[in-house]
C-alpha positions as CSV (number, residue, x, y, z in Angstrom):
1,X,-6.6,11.9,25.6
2,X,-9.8,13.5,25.3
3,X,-12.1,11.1,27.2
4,X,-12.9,10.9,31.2
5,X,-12.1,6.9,30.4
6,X,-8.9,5.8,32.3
7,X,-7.2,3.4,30.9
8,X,-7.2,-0.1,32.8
9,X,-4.4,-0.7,35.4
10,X,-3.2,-3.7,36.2
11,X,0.0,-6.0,36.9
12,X,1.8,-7.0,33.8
13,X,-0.4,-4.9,30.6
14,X,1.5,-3.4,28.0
15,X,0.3,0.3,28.8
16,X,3.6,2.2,26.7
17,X,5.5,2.0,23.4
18,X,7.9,4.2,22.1
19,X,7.9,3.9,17.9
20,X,10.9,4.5,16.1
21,X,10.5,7.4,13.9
22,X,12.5,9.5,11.1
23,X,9.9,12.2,10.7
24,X,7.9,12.3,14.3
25,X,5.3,14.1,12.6
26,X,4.8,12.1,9.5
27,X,4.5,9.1,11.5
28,X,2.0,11.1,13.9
29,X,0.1,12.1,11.1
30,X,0.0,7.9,9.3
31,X,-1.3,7.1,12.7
32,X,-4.0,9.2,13.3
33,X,-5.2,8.7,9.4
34,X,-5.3,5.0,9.3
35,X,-5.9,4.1,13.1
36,X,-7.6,7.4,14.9
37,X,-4.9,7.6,17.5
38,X,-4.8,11.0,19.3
39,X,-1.9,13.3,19.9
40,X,-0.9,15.2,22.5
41,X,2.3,16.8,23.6
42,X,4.0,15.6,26.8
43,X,5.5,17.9,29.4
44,X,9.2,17.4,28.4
45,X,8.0,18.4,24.7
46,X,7.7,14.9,22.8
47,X,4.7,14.6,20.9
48,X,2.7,11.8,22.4
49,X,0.1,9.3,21.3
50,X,-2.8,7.4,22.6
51,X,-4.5,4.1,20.8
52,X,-7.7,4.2,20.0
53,X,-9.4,3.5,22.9
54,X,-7.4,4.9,25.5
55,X,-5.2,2.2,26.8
56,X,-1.8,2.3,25.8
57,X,0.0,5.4,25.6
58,X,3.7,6.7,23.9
59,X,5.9,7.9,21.3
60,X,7.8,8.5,18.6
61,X,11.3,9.0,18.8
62,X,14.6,9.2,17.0
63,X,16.2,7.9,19.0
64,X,16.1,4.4,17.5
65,X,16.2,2.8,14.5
66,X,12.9,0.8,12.8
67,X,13.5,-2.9,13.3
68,X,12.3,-4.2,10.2
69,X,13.4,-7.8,10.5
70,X,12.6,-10.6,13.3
71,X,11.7,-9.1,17.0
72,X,8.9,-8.4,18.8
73,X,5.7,-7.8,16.6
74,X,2.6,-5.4,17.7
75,X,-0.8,-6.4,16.4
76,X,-3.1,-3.3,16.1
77,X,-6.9,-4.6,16.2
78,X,-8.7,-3.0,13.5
79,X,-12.7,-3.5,13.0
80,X,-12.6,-3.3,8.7
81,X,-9.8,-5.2,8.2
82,X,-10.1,-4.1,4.5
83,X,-10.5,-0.2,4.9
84,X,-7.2,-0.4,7.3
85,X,-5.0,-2.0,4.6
86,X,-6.3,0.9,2.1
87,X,-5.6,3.5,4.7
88,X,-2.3,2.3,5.5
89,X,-1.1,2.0,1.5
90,X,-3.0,5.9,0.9
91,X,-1.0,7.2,3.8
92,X,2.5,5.9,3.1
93,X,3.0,2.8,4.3
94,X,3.2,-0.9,2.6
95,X,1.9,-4.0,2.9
96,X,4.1,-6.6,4.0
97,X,1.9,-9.5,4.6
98,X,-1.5,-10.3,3.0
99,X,-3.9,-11.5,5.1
100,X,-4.8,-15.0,4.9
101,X,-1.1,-16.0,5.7
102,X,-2.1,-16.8,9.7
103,X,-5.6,-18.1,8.7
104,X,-8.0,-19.1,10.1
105,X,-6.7,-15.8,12.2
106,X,-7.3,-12.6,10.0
107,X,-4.4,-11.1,10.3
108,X,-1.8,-8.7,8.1
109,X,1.4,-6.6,8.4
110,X,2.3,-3.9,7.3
111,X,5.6,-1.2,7.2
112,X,4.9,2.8,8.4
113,X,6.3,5.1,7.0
114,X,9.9,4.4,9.0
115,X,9.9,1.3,8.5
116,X,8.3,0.0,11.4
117,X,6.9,-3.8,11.1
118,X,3.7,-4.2,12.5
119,X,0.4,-6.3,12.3
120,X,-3.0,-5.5,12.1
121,X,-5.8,-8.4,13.7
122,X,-9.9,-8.0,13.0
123,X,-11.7,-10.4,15.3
């Protein structure tokens, strides 16, 4: 992270994801294009990641498959809802789900580039 913010601490926040990846730097690379996440590599070697603004940390691993089908779903707030679905198409991944389908909520999901499902929310 290159910022003297801390993340927030607290009982019961999401603070850590690991993302199932087939190419760990492809899926680095999608991520900092369309979202600004940072990199960083982690002590043991694994290429790390932090959101946009600093509070939730992980990474990408082989070690699992992409669930694309019913499961938990991550929303990644977005301020141009419209830029992030270009972004996301020029850089590999698919739209899955238009928005408008959770209105009045604006709201989309879309696939990365291993298959990953995940939303996108603009307040």
């Amino acid at each position: 992270m290159h910022s003297d913010k801390h993340p927030t601490l607290g009982n019961g926040k999401i603070c850590y994801l690991e993302l199932p990846a087939e190419n760990i730097q492809a899926s680095a690379e999608f991520y900092h294009a369309v979202f600004g996440w940072e990199t960083r590599e982690r002590g043991d070697g694994a290429l790390a990641f932090d959101d946009g603004v600093g509070e939730v940390s992980g990474i990408w691993t082989q070690r699992f498959t992409a669930n694309a089908g019913p499961g938990i779903l991550v929303y990644i707030m977005v301020d141009d809802m419209d830029t992030t679905l270009e972004r996301i198409v020029a850089n590999g991944g698919q739209i899955v789900q238009p928005v408008g389908m959770d209105a009045p909520e604006i709201t989309a999901r879309f696939s990365d580039p291993a298959g990953n499902i995940l939303g996108v929310f603009q307040q």
